[in-house]
C-alpha positions as CSV (number, residue, x, y, z in Angstrom):
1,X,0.0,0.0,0.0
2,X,1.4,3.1,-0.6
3,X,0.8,6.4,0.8
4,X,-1.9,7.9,-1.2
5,X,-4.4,4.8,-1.0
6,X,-6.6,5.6,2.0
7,X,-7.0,2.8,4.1
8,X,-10.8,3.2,4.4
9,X,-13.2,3.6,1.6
10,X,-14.8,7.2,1.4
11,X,-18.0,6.4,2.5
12,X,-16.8,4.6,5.7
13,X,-15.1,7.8,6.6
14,X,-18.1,10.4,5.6
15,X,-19.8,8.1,8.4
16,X,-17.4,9.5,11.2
17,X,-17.9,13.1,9.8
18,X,-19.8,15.3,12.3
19,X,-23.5,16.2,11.3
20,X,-22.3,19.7,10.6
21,X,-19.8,18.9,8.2
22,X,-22.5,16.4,6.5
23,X,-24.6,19.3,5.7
24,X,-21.7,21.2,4.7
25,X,-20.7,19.0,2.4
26,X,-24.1,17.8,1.1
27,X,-25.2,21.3,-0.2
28,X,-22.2,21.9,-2.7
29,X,-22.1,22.2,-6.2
30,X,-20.3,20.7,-8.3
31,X,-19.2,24.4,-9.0
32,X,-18.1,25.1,-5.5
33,X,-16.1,21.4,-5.6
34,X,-14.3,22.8,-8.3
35,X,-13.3,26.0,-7.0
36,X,-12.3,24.5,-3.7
37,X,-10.0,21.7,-5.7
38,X,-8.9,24.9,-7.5
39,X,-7.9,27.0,-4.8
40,X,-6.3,23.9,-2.6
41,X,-2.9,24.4,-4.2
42,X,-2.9,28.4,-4.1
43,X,-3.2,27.9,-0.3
44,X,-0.3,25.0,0.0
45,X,1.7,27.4,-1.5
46,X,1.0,30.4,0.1
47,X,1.5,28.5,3.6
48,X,4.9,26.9,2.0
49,X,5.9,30.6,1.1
50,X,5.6,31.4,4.4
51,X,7.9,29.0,5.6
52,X,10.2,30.2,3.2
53,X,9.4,33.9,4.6
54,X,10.1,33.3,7.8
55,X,13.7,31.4,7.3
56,X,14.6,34.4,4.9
57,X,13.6,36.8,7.6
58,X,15.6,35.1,10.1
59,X,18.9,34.2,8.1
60,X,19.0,38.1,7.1
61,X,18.8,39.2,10.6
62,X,21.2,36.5,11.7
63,X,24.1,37.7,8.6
64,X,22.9,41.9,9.7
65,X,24.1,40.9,13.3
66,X,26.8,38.7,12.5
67,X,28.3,41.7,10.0
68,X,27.9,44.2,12.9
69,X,29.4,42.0,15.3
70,X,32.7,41.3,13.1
71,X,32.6,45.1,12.3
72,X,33.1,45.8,16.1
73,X,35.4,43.3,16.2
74,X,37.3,44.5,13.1
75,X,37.4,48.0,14.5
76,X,38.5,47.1,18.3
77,X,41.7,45.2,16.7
78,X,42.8,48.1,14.0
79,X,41.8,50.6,16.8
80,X,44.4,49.2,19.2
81,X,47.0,49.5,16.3
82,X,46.0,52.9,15.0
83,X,45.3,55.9,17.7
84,X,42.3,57.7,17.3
85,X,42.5,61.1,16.0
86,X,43.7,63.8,18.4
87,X,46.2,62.1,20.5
């Protein structure tokens, strides 16, 4: 069996549904099955791009930090080399 074979026929699982999803379900369209199968993958991908989002968001704050730190870092080391101005 592989993954996409359900392991119960459809109609033994519309039998488990609750009564309101029953009714749901039973006054659809064929229209309205359409448009839902339609608009199924426009939401996968919108919830899969904001995955992506949020792991861009985060490595971009992690390389702005990391830059500032080695920037202290960089100038602590050349400042101890070079005097400031004035002295």
């Amino acid at each position: 069996m592989t993954d996409h074979e359900d392991p119960q026929p459809t109609v033994d699982r519309m039998s488990e549904l609750p009564d309101e999803t029953k009714v749901f379900l039973s006054q659809l369209t064929r229209e309205d099955i359409d448009t839902i199968a339609a608009g199924l993958p426009i939401i996968r991908m919108i919830i899969g791009f904001g995955r992506v989002t949020k792991w861009l968001a985060i490595t971009s704050l992690g390389l702005m930090v990391g830059a500032l730190m080695l920037w202290e870092t960089v100038e602590k080391i050349v400042g101890k080399f070079i005097p400031p101005p004035g002295r």
